[in-house]
C-alpha positions as CSV (number, residue, x, y, z in Angstrom):
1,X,79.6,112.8,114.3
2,X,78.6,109.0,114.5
3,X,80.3,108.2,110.8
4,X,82.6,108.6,107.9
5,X,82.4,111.3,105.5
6,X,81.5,111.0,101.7
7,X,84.6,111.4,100.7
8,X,87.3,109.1,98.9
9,X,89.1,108.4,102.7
10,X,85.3,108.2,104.3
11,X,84.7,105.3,102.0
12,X,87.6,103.8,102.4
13,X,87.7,103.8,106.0
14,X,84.2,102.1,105.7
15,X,85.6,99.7,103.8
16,X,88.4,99.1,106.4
17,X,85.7,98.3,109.3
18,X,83.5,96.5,106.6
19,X,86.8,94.2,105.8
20,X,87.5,93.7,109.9
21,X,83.9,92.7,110.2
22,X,84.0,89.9,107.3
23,X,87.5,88.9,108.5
24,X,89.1,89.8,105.4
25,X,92.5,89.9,106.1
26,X,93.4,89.7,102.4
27,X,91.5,92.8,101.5
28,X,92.7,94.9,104.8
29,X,96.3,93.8,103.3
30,X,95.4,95.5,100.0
31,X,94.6,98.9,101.9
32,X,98.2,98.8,102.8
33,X,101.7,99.6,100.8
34,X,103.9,96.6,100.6
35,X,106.0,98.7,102.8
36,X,103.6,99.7,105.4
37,X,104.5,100.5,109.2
38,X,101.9,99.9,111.4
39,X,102.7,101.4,114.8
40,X,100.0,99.7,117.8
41,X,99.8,100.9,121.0
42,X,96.8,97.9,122.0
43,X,99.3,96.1,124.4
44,X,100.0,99.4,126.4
45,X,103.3,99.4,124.7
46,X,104.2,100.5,121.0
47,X,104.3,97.2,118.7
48,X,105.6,97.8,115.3
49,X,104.1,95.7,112.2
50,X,106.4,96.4,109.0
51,X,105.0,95.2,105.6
52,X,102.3,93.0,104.2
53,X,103.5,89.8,106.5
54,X,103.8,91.3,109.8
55,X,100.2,93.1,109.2
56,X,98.8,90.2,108.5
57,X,100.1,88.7,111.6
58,X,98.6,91.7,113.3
59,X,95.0,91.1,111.8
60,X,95.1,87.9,113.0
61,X,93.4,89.2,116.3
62,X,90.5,90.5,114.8
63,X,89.3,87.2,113.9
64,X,88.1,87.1,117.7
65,X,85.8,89.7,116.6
66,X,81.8,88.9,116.0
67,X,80.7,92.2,116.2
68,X,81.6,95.6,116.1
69,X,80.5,99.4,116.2
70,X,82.1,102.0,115.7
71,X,81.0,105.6,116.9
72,X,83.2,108.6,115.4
73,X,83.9,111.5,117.7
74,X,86.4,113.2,115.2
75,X,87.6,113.0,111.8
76,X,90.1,115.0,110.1
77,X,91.7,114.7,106.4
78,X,93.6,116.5,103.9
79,X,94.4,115.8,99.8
80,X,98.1,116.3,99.7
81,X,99.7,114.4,101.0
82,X,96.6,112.1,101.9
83,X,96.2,111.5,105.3
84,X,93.2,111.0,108.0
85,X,93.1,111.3,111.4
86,X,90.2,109.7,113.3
87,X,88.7,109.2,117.2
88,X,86.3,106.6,117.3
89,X,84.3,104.8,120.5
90,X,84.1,101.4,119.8
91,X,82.5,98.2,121.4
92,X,83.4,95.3,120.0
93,X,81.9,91.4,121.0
94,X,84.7,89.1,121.4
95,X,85.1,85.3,122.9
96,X,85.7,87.2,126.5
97,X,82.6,89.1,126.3
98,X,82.1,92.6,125.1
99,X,84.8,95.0,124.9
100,X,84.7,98.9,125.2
101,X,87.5,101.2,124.1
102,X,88.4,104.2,121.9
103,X,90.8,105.0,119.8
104,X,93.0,107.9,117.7
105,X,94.0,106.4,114.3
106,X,95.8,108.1,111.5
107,X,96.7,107.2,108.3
108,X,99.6,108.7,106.0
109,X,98.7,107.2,102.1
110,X,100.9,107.3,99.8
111,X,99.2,106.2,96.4
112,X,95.9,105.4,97.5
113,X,97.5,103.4,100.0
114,X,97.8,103.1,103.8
115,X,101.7,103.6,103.8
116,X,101.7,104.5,108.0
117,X,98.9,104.0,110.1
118,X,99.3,105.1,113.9
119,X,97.0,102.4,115.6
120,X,96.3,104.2,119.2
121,X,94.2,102.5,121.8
122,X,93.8,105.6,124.0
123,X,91.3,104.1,126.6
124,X,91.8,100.2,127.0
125,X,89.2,97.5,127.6
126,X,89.8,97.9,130.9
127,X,88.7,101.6,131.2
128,X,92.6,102.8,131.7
129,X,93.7,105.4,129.8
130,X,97.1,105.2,127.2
C-alpha cells in the first residue's frame, strides 16, 4: 500500500507523522482528547500514557528522531464510531544509528479526536518480535 488514504483519518494520520517529524509535540497533543489513553508496548512491556501530560511525556522520545519513513502494509477504518487500524514498516534515524521496526496502531476517536490509541511495536529495533 506504501501510504494513507484520501480520506479524513488518511489525512490526519499524515499529519500525525508530519507533526513527529517537525517535533511538534504541541500539535500531536491536539490530535488527542484531554482524556486520552495511550497504551505502548515500545519497551516490550505495556506502558500506559493517560491525558495530555503523560502523552506529552511520551513524545518526548521522538525528539531523537531526524528522520523517518514510513511504509503502510495495512490500513483499515470505519465512520461510526471512528477508528483506524494501521501496520506500518518504519526506519527511523536516531542518535544510535538507524532503527528498523514495524508496528500495529489503532486509533478509537471520539470527536475528531484520538481518545485511545494502541501504540504496538510488533517487531523491535532489534529484529524480536512482540
Amino acid at each position: 500500500m506504501g501510504k494513507a488514504p484520501e480520506t479524513a483519518l488518511g489525512k490526519m494520520y499524515e499529519e500525525h507523522i508530519k507533526m513527529i517529524l517537525e517535533k511538534d509535540i504541541d500539535g500531536l497533543l491536539n490530535q488527542y482528547t484531554e482524556d486520552a489513553v495511550l497504551i505502548s508496548s515500545f519497551t516490550k512491556k505495556p506502558l500506559y500514557f493517560r491525558g495530555r501530560e503523560e502523552l506529552k511525556e511520551h513524545f518526548q522520545g521522538i525528539l531523537g528522531i531526524k528522520g523517518m519513513e514510513v511504509d503502510i502494509a495495512f490500513w483499515a477504518e470505519t465512520e461510526n464510531p471512528q477508528t483506524l487500524m494501521i501496520v506500518e514498516a518504519i526506519k527511523m534515524q536516531t542518535d544510535g544509528g538507524e532503527a528498523s521496526m514495524r508496528f500495529a496502531d489503532s486509533w478509537v476517536l471520539k470527536d475528531g479526536k484520538i481518545a485511545i490509541h494502541f501504540a504496538g511495536m510488533v517487531q523491535h529495533p532489534d529484529g524480536s518480535l512482540a
